[in-house]
VEXDREN-2710 file (C-alpha; in Angstrom, 1 decimal):
% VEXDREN-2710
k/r/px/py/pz
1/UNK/-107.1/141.0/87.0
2/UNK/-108.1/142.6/83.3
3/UNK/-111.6/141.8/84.1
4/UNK/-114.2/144.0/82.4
5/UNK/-117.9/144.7/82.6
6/UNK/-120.0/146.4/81.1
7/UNK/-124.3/146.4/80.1
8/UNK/-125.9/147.0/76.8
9/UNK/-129.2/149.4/77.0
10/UNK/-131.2/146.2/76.7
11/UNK/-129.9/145.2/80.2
12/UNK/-127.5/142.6/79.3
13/UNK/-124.4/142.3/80.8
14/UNK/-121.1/141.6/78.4
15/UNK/-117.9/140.6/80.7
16/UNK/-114.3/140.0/79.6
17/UNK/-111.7/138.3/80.6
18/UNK/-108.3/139.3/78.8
19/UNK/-106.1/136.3/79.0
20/UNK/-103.5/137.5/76.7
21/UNK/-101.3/134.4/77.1
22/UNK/-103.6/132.3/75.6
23/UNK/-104.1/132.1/71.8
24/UNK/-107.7/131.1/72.3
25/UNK/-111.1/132.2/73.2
26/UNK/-113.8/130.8/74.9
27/UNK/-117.8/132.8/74.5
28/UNK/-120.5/132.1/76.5
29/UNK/-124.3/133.5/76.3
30/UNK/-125.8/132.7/79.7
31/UNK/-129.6/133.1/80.2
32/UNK/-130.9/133.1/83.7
33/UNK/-133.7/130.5/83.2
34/UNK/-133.5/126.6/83.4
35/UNK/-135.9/123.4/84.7
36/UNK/-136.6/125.7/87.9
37/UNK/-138.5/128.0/86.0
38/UNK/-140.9/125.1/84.3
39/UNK/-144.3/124.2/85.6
40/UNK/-145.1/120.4/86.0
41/UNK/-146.6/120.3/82.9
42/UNK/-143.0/121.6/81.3
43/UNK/-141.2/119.2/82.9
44/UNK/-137.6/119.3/80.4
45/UNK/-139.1/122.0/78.4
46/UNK/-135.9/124.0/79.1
47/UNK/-133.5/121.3/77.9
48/UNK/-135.5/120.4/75.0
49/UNK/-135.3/124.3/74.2
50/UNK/-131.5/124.1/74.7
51/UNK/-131.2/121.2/71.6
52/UNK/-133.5/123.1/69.6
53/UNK/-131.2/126.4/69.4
54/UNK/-128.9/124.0/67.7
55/UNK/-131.3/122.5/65.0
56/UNK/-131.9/125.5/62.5
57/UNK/-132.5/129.3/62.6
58/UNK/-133.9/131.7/59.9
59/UNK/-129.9/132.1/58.8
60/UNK/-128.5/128.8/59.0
61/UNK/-129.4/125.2/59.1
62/UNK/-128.8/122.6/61.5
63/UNK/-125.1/121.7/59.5
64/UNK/-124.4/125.5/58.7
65/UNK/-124.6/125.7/62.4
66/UNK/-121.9/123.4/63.7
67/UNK/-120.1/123.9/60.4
68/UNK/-119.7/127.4/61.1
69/UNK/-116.8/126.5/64.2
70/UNK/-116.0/123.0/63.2
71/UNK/-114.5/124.7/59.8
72/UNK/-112.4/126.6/62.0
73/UNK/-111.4/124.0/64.4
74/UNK/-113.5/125.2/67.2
75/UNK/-116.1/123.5/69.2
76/UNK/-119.7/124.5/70.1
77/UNK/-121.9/123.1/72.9
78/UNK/-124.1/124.1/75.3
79/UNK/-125.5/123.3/78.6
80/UNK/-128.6/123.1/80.9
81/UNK/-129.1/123.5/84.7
82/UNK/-131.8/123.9/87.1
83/UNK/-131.0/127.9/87.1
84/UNK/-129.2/128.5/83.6
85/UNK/-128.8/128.0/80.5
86/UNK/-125.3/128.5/78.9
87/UNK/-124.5/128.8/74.4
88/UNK/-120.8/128.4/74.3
89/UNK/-118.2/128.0/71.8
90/UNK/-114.2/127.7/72.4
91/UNK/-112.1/128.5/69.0
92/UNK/-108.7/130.3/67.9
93/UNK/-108.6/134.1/69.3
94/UNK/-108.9/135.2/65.6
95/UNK/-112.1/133.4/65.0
96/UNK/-114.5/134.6/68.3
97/UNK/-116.2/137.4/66.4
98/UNK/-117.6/134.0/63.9
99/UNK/-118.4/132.5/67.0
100/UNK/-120.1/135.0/68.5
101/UNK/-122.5/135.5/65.3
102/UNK/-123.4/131.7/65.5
103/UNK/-124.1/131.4/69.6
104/UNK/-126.3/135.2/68.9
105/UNK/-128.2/133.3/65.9
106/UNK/-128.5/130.3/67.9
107/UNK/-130.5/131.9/70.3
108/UNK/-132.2/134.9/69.0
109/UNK/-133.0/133.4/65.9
110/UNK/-134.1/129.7/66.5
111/UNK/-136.6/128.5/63.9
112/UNK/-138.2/125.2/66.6
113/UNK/-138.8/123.3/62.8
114/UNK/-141.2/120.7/63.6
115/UNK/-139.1/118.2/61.6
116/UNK/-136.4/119.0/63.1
117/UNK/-138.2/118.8/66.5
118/UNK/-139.4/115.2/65.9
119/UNK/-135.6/113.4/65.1
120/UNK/-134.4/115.7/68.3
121/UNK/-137.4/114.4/70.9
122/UNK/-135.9/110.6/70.0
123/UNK/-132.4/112.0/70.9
124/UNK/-133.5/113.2/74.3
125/UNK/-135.6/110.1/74.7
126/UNK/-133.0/108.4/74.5
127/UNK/-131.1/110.8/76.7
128/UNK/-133.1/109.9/79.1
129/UNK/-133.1/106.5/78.9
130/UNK/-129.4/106.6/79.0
131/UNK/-129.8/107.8/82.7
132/UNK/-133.1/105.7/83.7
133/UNK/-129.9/102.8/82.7
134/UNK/-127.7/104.3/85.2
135/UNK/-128.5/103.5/88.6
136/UNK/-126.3/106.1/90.3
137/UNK/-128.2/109.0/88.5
138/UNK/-131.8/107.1/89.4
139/UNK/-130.2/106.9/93.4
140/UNK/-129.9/110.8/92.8
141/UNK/-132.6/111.6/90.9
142/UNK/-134.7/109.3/93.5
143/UNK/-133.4/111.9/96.0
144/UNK/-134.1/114.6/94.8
145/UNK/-137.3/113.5/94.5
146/UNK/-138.0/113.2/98.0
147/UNK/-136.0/116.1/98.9
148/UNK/-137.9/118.6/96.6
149/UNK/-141.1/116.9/96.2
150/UNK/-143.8/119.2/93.7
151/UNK/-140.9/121.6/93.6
152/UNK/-139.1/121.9/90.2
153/UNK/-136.0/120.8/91.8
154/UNK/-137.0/117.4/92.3
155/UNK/-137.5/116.6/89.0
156/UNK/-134.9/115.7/86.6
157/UNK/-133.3/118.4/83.7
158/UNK/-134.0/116.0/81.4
159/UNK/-137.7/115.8/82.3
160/UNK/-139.7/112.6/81.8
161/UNK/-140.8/110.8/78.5
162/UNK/-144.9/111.4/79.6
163/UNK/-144.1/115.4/79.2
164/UNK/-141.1/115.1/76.0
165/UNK/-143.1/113.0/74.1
166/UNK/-146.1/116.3/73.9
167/UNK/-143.8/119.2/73.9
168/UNK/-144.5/121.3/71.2
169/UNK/-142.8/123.7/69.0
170/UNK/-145.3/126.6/70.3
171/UNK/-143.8/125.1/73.9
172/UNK/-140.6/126.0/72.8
173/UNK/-141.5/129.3/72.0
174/UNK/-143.4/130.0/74.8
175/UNK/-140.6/129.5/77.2
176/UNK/-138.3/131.3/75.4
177/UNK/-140.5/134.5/75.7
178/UNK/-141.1/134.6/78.8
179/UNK/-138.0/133.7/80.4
180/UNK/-135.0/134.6/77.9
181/UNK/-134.6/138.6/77.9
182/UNK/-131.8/140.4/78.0
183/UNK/-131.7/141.4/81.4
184/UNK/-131.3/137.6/82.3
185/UNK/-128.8/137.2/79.9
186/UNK/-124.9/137.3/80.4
187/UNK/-122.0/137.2/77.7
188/UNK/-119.1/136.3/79.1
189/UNK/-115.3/135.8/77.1
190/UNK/-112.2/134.4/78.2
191/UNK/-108.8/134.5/76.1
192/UNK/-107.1/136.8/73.7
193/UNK/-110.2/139.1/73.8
194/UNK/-110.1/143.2/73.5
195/UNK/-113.1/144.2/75.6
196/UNK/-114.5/147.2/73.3
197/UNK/-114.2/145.4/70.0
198/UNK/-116.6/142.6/72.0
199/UNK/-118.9/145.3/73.2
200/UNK/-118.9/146.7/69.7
201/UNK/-120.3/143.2/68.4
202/UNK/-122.6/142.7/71.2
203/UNK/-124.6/145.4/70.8
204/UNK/-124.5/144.8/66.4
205/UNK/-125.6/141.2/67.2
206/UNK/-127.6/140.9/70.9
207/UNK/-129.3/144.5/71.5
208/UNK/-132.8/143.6/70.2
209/UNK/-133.1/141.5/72.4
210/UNK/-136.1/142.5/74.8
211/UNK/-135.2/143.4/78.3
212/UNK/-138.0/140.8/80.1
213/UNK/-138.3/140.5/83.7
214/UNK/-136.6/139.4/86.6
215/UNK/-137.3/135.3/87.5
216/UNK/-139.7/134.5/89.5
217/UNK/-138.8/131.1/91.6
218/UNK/-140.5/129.9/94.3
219/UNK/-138.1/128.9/97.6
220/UNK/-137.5/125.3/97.9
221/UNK/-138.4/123.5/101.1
222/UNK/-136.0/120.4/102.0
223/UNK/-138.5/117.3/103.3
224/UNK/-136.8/114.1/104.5
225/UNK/-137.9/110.5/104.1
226/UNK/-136.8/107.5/102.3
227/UNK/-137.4/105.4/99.5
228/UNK/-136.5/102.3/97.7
229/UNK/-136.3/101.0/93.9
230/UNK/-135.6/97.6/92.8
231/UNK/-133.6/97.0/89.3
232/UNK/-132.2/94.3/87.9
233/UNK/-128.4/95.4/89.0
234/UNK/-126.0/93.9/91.0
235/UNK/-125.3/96.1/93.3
236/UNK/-127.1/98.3/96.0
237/UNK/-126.7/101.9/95.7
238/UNK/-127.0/104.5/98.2
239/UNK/-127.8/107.9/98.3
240/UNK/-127.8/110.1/101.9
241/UNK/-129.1/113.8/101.6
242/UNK/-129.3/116.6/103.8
243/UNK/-130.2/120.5/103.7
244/UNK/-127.2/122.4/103.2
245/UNK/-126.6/126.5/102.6
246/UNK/-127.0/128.3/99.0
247/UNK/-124.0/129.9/97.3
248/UNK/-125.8/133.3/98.4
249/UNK/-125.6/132.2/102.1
250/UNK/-122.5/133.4/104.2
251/UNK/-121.5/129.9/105.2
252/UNK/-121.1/128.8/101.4
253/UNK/-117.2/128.3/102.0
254/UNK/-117.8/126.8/105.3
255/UNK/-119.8/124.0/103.5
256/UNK/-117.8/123.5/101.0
257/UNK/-114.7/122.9/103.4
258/UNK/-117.6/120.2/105.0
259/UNK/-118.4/118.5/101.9
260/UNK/-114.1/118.1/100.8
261/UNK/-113.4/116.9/104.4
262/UNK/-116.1/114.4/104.3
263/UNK/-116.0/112.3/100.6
264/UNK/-113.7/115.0/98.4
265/UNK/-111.1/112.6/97.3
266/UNK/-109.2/109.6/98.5
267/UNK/-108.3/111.6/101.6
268/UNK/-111.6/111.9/102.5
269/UNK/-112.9/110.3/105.6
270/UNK/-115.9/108.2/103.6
271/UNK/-112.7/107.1/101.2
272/UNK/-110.8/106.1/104.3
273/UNK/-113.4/104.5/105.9
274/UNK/-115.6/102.8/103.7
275/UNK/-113.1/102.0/101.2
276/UNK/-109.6/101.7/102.2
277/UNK/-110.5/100.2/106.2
278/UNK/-113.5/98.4/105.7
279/UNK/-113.6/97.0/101.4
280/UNK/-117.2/97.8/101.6
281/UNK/-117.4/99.7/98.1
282/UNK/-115.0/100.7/95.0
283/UNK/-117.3/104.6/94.7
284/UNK/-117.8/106.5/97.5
285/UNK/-118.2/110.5/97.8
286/UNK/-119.6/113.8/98.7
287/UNK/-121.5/115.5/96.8
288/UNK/-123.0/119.0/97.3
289/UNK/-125.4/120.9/95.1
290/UNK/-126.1/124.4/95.5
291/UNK/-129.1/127.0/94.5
292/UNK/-129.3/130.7/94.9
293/UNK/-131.6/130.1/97.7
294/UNK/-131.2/126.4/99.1
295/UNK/-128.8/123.5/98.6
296/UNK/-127.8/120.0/99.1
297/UNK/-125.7/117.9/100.8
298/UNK/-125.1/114.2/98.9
299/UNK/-122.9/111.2/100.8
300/UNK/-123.1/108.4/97.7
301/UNK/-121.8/104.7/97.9
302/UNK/-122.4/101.8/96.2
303/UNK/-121.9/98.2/97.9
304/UNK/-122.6/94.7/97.9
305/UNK/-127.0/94.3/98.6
306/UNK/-125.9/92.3/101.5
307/UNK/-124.0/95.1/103.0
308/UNK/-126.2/97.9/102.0
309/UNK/-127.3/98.5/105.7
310/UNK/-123.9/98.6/107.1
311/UNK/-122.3/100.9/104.7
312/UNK/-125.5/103.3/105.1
313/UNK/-124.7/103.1/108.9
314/UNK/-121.1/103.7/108.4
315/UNK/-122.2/106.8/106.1
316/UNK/-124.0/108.3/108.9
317/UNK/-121.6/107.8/111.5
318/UNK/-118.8/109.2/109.9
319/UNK/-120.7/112.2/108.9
320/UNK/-121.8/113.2/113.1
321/UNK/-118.3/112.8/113.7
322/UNK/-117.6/115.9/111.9
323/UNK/-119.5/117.5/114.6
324/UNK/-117.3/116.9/117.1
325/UNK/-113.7/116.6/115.7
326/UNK/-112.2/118.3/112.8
327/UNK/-108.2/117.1/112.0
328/UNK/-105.9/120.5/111.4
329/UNK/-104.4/118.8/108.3
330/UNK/-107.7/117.7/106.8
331/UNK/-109.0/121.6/107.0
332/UNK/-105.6/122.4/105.5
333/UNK/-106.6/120.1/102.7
334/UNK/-109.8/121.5/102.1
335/UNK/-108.6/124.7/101.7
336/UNK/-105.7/123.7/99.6
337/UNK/-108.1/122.1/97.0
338/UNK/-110.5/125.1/97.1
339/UNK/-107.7/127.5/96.4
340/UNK/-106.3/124.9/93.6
341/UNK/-109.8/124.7/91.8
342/UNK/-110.5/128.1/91.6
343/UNK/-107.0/129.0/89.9
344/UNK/-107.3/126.0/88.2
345/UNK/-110.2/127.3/86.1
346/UNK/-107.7/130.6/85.7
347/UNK/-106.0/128.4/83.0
348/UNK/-108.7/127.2/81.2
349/UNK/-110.6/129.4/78.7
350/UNK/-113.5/127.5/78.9
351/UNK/-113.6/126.9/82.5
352/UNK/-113.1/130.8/83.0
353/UNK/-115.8/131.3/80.8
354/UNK/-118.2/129.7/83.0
355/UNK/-116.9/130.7/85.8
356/UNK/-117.5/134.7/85.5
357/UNK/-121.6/133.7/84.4
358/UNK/-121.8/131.9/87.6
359/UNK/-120.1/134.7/90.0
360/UNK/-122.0/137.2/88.1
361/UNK/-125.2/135.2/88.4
362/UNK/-124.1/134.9/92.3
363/UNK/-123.2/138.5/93.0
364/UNK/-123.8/140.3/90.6
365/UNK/-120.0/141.0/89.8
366/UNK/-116.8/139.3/89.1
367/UNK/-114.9/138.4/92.7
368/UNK/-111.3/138.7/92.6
369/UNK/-109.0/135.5/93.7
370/UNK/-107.8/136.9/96.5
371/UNK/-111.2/138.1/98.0
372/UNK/-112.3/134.2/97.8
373/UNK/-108.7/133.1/99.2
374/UNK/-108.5/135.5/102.0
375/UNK/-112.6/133.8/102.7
376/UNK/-110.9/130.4/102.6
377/UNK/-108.4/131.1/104.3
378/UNK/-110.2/132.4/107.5
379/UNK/-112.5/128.8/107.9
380/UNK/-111.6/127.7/111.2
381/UNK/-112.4/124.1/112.4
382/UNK/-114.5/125.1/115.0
383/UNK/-116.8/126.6/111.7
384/UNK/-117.0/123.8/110.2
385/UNK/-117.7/121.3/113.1
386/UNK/-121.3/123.8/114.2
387/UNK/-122.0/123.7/110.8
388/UNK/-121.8/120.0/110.7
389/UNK/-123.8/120.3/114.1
390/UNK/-126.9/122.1/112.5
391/UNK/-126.3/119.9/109.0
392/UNK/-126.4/116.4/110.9
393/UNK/-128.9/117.0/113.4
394/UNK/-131.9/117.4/110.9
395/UNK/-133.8/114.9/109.8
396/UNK/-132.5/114.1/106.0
397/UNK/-133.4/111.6/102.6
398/UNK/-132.1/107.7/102.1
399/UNK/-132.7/106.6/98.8
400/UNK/-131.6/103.0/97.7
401/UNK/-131.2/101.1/94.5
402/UNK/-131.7/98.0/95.1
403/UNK/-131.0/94.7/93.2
404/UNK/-134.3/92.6/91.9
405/UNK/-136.5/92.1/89.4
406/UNK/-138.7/95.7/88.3
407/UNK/-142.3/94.9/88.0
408/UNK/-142.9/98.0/86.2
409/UNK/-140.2/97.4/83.5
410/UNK/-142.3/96.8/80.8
411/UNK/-144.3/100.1/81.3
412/UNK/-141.0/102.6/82.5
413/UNK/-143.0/103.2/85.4
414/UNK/-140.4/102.9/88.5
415/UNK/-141.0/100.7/91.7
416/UNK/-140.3/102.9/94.4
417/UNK/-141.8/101.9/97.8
418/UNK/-141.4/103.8/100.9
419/UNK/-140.1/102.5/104.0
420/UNK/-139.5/103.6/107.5
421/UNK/-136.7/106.6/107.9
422/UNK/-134.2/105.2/110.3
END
């Protein structure tokens, strides 16, 4: 595997991978800092920070920026998490060293106009408004809520509209100084890339960058209880949570054979039961969500109101039956879909991209394939039925979305009541 790695004397880390087949290339800049490093008071700061990079720097306006790749048929986004933030652009093989000057400008050189910061706070208002509309992300968001509590994790990336609307540009700049230096930073390439000329224009581009400090997070703790929102929808939607291991912890591939077995597809046992057996919903999955020192386990449906209770009961029954039978063929699965998605991503540039940021961000190097399918590979069903054991046995989060009218429509404010954990 022509993966290569290397670190510039500011501590950031520059890795390659040389897909010469492709006639593409995909850049990332990956900074180590999202909504888990924000205080209460930040609440979406790093998103907001993440729109700005795109809205003018000292070289190029707001158009000069996306200009800069559209011209040249490429593309340029980014995105934010609770632990990163990731610049990335995906254009012809010929064209990455252009890219790489705009994603380095983007985020060395961001200008935080106040203008420009005004029309950009009504696009994230909106943003969030988009998913306040949504009651699947407000049964998640809802969850996380009482999962997380105070912790930054239960609150949303987006933030809220009480904390966007005061955000500043000094905000901005604040964040950015504390928590983007170059030893949290990693540029990654996938594609037709030659690894020295990409070191060569790293260091040009990236090495004054300051070397900052390590992140300083504090460990979540997992609380269980339950809660309720009435909307004006039509149906009731459901959300199930339980603790579940990290992507640091050894049993990371154990869970994630858990979480395929129980709602990864239409094979899945809440497909199969809630869905093809019983007609109780069209949705229904697992979801899990992992942190470098804590995760989550999601089961999701939505149903008819008057059915809410049964399909929540169903949910939790078919999850402790993982404890104490696990099918040969449906471990097989799991293991076939792991293997799948990680070569998968092999033959995407932009996938690949992301994917060495997020093993380096894990481990601290690039894993080869084969390490992670010789892992996969030695899961055995009596793994995966003690880890559903320790999973199901604690206590864990229901949140609902319920049909009805919102009393507090008319001031945002949500109408979440809680009510006894079954």
């Amino acid at each position: 595997m022509s993966v290569r790695v290397s670190t510039l004397p500011n501590g950031l880390t520059v890795i390659s991978h040389d897909l010469e087949h492709l006639e593409t290339v995909a850049l990332g800049l990956w900074v180590w800092a999202g909504s888990r490093d924000e205080r209460k008071d930040e609440a979406g700061l790093a998103h907001f920070l993440e729109h700005m990079a795109f809205k003018g720097t000292k070289r190029r306006s707001a158009y000069e920026i996306v200009a800069a790749i559209e011209d040249r048929g490429g593309d340029l986004n980014a995105t934010t998490t609770a632990e990163y933030t990731g610049y990335t652009a995906h254009v012809l093989a010929d064209d990455w060293a252009v890219a790489l000057d705009v994603i380095a400008d983007i985020v060395c050189e961001p200008v935080f106009d106040p203008h420009e910061m005004e029309r950009e706070r009504g696009v994230i208002l909106q943003e969030i408004a988009a998913a306040n509309d949504d009651p699947e992300d407000v049964a998640f968001n809802q969850a996380d809520r009482l999962a997380f509590l105070d912790h930054p994790l239960g609150r949303p990336i987006l933030g809220t509209p009480e904390v966007v609307t005061r955000l500043t540009p000094e905000d901005l700049a604040a964040f950015r100084a504390r928590h983007y230096g170059a030893r949290r930073m990693v540029l990654t390439a996938a594609g037709r890339i030659d690894h020295e000329a990409l070191l060569d224009e790293a260091g040009r581009l990236l090495s004054s960058i300051p070397a900052g400090h390590a992140a300083r997070r504090e460990r979540p703790i997992f609380h269980p209880g339950e809660a309720a929102t009435s909307r004006p929808q039509d149906q009731a939607h459901i959300v199930l949570a339980w603790p579940f291991p990290g992507y640091r912890d050894d049993a990371i591939w154990t869970a994630i054979m858990l979480s395929s077995i129980l709602g990864g597809g239409m094979s899945s046992r809440l497909f199969q039961e809630l869905r093809e057996k019983r007609g109780l919903c069209y949705s229904t999955y697992s979801y899990r969500t992992s942190f470098a020192d804590a995760g989550a386990l999601y089961l999701y449906a939505a149903t008819a109101p008057q059915r809410a209770e049964e399909a929540s009961a169903l949910m939790l029954k078919v999850a402790r039956e993982l404890r104490e039978d696990i099918r040969p063929q449906e471990l097989a699965r799991a293991q076939a879909q792991a293997r799948a998605a990680l070569v998968m991503e092999l033959e995407s540039a932009s996938a690949r991209c992301g994917q060495l940021a997020r093993q380096f961000f894990a481990w601290k190097r690039v894993r080869p394939l084969r390490e992670f399918a010789d892992i996969i590979a030695a899961i055995t069903a009596k793994e995966v039925r003690a880890l559903a054991a320790e999973v199901f046995a604690a206590d864990h989060v229901r949140s609902l979305v319920l049909p009805g009218e919102d009393p507090h429509a008319a001031t945002g404010e949500e109408d979440t009541r809680p009510v006894t954990l079954h």
